[in-house]
N, C-alpha and C positions, 0 to 999 in steps of 0.2 A: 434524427429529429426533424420534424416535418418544420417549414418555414413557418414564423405567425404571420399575420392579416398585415402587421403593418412592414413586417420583410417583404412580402408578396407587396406590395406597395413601393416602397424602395427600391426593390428591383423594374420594377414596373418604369418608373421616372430615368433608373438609368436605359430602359431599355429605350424610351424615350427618346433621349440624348445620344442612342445609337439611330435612332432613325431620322435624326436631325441632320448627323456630319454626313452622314450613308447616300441622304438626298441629297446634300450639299454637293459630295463628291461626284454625285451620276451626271449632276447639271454641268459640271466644268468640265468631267468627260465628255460627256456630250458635245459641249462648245468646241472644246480642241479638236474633237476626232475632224470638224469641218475641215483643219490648215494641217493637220499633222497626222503621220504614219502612228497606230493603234500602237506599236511594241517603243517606237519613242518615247509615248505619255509613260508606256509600264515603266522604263526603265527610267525616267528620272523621279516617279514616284517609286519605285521599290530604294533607289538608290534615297531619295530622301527620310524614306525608312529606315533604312540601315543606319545614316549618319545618328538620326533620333535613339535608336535601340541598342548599337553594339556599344557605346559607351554604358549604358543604364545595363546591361550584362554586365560589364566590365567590373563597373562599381558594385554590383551584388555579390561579384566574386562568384560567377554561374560558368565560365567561360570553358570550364572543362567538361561541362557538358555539350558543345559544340561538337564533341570527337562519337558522340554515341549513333550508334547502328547509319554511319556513312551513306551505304547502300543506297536503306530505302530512304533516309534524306533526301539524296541525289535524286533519286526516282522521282518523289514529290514536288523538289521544285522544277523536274522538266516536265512533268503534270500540271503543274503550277504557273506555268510561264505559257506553254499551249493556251490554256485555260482563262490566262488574264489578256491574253494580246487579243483570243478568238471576242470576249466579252467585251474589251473595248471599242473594238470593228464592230459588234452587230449591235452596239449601241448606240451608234453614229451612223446608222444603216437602216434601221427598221425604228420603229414606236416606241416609247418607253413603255407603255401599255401592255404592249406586245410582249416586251422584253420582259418584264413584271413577267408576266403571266405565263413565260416560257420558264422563269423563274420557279415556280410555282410545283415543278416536276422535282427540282433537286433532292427533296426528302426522300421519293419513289424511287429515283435512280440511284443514291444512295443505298436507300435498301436494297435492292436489286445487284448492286453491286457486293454490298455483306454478304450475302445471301450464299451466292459462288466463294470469294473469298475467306469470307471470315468464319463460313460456316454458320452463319446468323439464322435461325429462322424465322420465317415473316409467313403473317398470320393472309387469307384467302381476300380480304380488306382491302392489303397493299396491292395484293397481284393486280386486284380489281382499279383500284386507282393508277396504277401503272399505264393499264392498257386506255382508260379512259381519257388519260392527262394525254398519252399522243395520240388520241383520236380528237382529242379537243384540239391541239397544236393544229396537224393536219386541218382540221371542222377551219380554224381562224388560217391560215393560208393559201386555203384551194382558191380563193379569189382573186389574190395576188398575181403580183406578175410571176414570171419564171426564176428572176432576180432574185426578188424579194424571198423566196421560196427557199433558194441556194444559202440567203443568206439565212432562214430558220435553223435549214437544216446542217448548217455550219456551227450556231449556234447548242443546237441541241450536241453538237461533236462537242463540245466546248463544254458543257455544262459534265456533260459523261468525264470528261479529264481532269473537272474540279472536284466533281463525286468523289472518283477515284483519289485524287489526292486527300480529301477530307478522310476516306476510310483508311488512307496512310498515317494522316494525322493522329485519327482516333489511334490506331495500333501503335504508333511511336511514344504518345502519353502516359506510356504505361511507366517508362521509362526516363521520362523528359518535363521538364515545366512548362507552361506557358513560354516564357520569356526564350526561352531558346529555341524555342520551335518556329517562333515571329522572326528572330533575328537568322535561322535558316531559309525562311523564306522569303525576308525581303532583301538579304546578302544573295541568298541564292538568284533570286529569280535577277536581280541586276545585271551580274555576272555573264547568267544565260543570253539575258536581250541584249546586253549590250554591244556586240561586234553587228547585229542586226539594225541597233538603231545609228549606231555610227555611219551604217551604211544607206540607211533612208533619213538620217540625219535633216532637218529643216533651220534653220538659224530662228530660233522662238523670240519675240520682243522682249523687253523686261517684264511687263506685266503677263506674255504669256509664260515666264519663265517661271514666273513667281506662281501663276496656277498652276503648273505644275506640280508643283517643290509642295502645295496645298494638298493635292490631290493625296497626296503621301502621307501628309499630316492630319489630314482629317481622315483618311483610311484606318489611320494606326489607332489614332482616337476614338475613333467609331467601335474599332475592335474590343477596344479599354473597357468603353460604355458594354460592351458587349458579353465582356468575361463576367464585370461585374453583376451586371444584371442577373445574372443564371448562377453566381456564389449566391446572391442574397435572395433572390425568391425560387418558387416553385418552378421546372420547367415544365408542366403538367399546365401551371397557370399561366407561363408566357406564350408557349405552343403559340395559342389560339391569335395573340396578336397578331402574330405574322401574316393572317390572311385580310388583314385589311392592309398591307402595305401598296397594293394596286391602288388606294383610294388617291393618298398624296401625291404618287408618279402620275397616277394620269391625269390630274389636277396639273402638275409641273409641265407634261407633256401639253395639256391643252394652251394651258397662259404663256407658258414661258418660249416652247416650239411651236404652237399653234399647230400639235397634231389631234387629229380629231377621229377616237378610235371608230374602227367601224363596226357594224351590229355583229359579225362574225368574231372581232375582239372581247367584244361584250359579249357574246352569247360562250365563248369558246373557255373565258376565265370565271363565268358564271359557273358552268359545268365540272371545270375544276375545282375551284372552292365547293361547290356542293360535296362531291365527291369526299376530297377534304375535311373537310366535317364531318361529314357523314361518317367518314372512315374512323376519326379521332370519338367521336360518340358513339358507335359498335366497340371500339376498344377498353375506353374504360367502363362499359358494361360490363365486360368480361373479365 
């Protein structure tokens, strides 16, 4: 049964409310990645995670679902843990503008990655936004220094290893709820960074300890917002949101970091959201 006007609405406000904790969160990564090693923040935000979720498993009486397909569990949060330490370093590294808009490829690389795996077929649309999104990346960093370059292209590795983890996601769903699949990854991914961060360990203040312990809590929330958005409305109607989320980061980037994108930024996430759209309006034509 297709959502009505005022569920597509509903969901809309929660999705809203994921784009609220989502900024919340990028800004106080941001701020820490200055004083602190990238897989420190991951790990005492996954671990704050965990403390929030393996109880709410517990009490749902879900916890025998913890033992299902090990494997590629395992597999996903060392995809996962890759993926979130590389995203916290190139966020504290490069623009959030930038970062936005390096963003921007994840759908593509995701299909891309179905495609091989899952057997998915993807329509001459994706291929075509595939190749344009990393010509656009490349178009927004030939200006750059050599640096900066390393770090895109660190980033783009990063993005490839959350891909892949989401297409794990997807296939473990089949089998698995939500709620266990959040508390394998934010048990997992602590687990993993944590002999790493004990070893780049920094002594955090109170107050930088407590942003921390945030960054976890408003992640999980953000997600919350996140599920439910896409239970209650159309995801045909949400899609489209997404492509203004560059609007509020480089808003945040400008006031808040005083970074000031350059025309290569701007020209480079222009050409992807065309692209983007473009691709999304050929598809439901067909």
């Amino acid at each position: 049964m297709n959502a009505t006007p005022s569920d597509n609405l509903g969901g809309l406000r929660y999705l809203l409310m994921n784009e609220i904790f989502s900024l919340s969160h990028l800004v106080i990564i941001k701020l820490l990645g200055i004083e602190f090693a990238p897989v420190q923040i991951v790990f005492i935000r996954c671990l704050s995670s965990a403390v929030l979720l393996v109880p709410l498993l517990a009490w749902q009486g879900s916890l025998g679902e913890i033992r299902t397909q090990l494997g590629l569990n395992s597999l996903r949060v060392l995809l996962s843990s890759v993926a979130i330490t590389i995203n916290f370093f190139s966020i504290s590294q490069i623009q959030l503008a930038q970062m936005s808009t390096i963003g921007y490829l994840r759908p593509a690389v995701t299909s891309l990655i179905a495609y091989f795996f899952l057997k998915e077929s993807q329509s001459c649309h994706r291929w075509l936004v595939i190749l344009i999104g990393f010509a656009a990346v490349v178009f927004i960093f030939s200006p750059e220094s050599s640096h900066l370059q390393i770090i895109a292209l660190l980033a783009l590795c990063g993005l490839c290893c959350g891909s892949a983890a989401i297409i794990l996601q997807k296939y473990l769903s089949r089998d698995m709820s939500d709620l266990p699949l959040m508390v394998w990854y934010s048990v997992g991914v602590a687990v993993v960074t944590a002999p790493f961060a004990m070893w780049l360990w920094a002594t955090p203040s109170p107050t930088e300890l407590f942003m921390m312990v945030m960054t976890g809590l408003l992640a999980t929330t953000a997600q919350f917002f996140f599920i439910r958005a896409f239970r209650r409305a159309d995801a045909s109607f949400l899609a489209p949101m997404f492509y203004f989320h560059i609007v509020p980061t480089t808003l945040i980037g400008f006031f808040v970091f005083a970074e000031i994108p350059s025309i290569n930024t701007v020209g480079g996430a222009l050409i992807i959201l065309a692209a983007l759209i473009g691709m999304t309006l050929l598809e439901r034509r067909g």
